[in-house]
C-alpha positions, 0 to 999 in steps of 0.5 A: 281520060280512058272510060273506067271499067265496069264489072256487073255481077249477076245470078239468080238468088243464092246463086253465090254472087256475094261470095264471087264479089268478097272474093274478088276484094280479098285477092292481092291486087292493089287496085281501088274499086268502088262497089255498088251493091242492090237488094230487092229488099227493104232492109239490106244484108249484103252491104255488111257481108262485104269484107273488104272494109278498104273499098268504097260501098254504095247500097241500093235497097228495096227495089231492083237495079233494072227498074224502080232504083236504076236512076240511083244507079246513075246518080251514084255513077255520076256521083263518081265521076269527080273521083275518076283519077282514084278509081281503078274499076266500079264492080256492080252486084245486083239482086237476083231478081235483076234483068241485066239488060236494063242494067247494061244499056245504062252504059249506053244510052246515059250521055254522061255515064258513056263517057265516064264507064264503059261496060267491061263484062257481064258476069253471071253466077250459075247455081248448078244445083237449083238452075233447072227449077229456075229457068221454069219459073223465072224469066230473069235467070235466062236472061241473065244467062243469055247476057253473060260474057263470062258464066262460072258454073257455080257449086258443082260439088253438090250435083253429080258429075252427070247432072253437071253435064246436063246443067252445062248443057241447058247453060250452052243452050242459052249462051254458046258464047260467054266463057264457062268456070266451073267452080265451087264457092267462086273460087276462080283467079280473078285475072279470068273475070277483071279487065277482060274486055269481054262485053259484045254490043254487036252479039247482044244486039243480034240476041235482042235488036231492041236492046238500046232502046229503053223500056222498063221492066217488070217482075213477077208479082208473085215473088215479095220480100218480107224483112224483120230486125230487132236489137233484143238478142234471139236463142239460138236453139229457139231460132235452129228448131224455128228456122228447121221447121220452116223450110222443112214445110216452106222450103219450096216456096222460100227463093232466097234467106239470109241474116246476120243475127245477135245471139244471147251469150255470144260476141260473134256475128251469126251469118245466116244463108239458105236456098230453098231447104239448104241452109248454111251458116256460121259465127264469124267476126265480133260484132264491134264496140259501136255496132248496133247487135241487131238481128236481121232476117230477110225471106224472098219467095214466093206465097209466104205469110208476112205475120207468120215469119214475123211471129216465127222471129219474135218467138226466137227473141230472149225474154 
């Protein structure tokens, strides 16, 4: 049997991978995928902003694809392996914080997993927005430029037509290979990233000649996740005046924010998205008759005080 394709998403934190991965399981494409999900944190968010409820979605938590949890990457691809005739692809979204390296040699150098995938294209979402501040104080995002097959150059709309041309430009610095989207909200046809054969082992091998030999990788101390949750409903002027405040003193510091809250009064899910000082969020399905109504927060970034953001939270909470 032919290797199934593997699709790897990639980006910096915020960058749009979640809402790139959504879209691609709501287009009309008849095809099954199994998807593979990993957050940096300990309490996971993405899993349920997955939309597709068809798909098969395994979740990887507290710790990142490219070091701590890859063996669970290879346990759930091997895992697979004995569904291989129901399969049409397995996409792969990692944490922002991955380096997609380590990632990509598991398709290499894993006996089994060679035989069973092969390694389609590395997709990395750019946010155009925030990239110059990133590539100063991350490694990761670099590389995650540097390995991608395919680069959408995503939320253009919120830079000018000047600033987009020089982000374009420190993205051709880095990669003057991979094939460049510029997009908003990832909105591209899905026939320009799936099934494109894009991955090049022998560029990637004159970009880092070590790259099939493994080592492990390490991240930057400096950056922590901290999760919060309960099952009591937050207010949510309580929470909008909170959570304001907050970025408005933090905002630098916080990298990545995101939720899914339960609020007093209401029967949808509050979906909750931040980058730095840029928030976004709205109401969107009911929370259904067997689900837990619990409140979810996660912060990642960098000099934040844990009792601080928890107290902040449990402030918000209906008494």
């Amino acid at each position: 049997m032919q290797p199934i394709p593997v699709t790897v998403l990639t980006g910096y934190l915020g960058a749009g991978k979640t809402t790139l991965l959504n879209r691609i399981l709501t287009e009309q494409h008849g095809k099954k995928y199994a998807v593979i999900v990993n957050e940096f944190g300990e309490i996971g968010i993405d899993n349920d902003l997955v939309v597709n409820a068809d798909e098969e979605v395994f979740e990887m938590n507290n710790g990142c694809i490219c070091c701590t949890v890859r063996g669970d990457l290879i346990r759930i691809l091997c895992g697979l392996m004995k569904r291989r005739n129901k399969l049409d692809a397995i996409l792969i979204e990692t944490t922002g914080l991955a380096d997609p390296a380590p990632v990509a040699q598991t398709f290499f150098v894993d006996d089994e997993v060679r035989e069973f995938a092969k390694l389609d294209a590395i997709i990395t979402v750019v946010d155009a927005k925030f990239l110059n501040a990133r590539l100063e104080d991350s490694h990761e995002a670099e590389e995650q430029i540097a390995f991608a097959d395919i680069i959408l150059l995503n939320k253009s709309d919120l830079v000018s037509q000047n600033e987009l041309a020089i982000v374009e430009r420190r993205v051709r610095s880095i990669n003057a290979y991979a094939k460049l989207h510029h997009t908003q909200k990832c909105e591209i046809d899905v026939e320009e990233l799936l099934g494109r054969g894009a991955f090049d082992l022998d560029r990637i091998l004159e970009l880092e000649p070590e790259f099939l030999n493994e080592d492990h990788h390490d991240h930057d101390d400096d950056i922590q996740s901290y999760s919060f949750k309960t099952n009591q409903p937050l207010i949510h002027e309580k929470f909008q005046r909170w959570i304001s405040g907050l970025v408005a003193s933090k905002g630098r510091d916080i990298l990545r924010s995101k939720g899914i809250l339960a609020f007093t009064n209401e029967p949808r899910r509050f979906v909750f998205q931040g980058v730095h000082m840029l928030l976004d969020g709205d109401l969107q399905r009911p929370w259904q008759k067997d689900e837990t109504r619990e409140s979810r927060l996660v912060f990642i970034g960098r000099n934040l005080d844990r009792e601080d953001l928890r107290n902040g939270f449990e402030s918000c909470i209906a008494k």
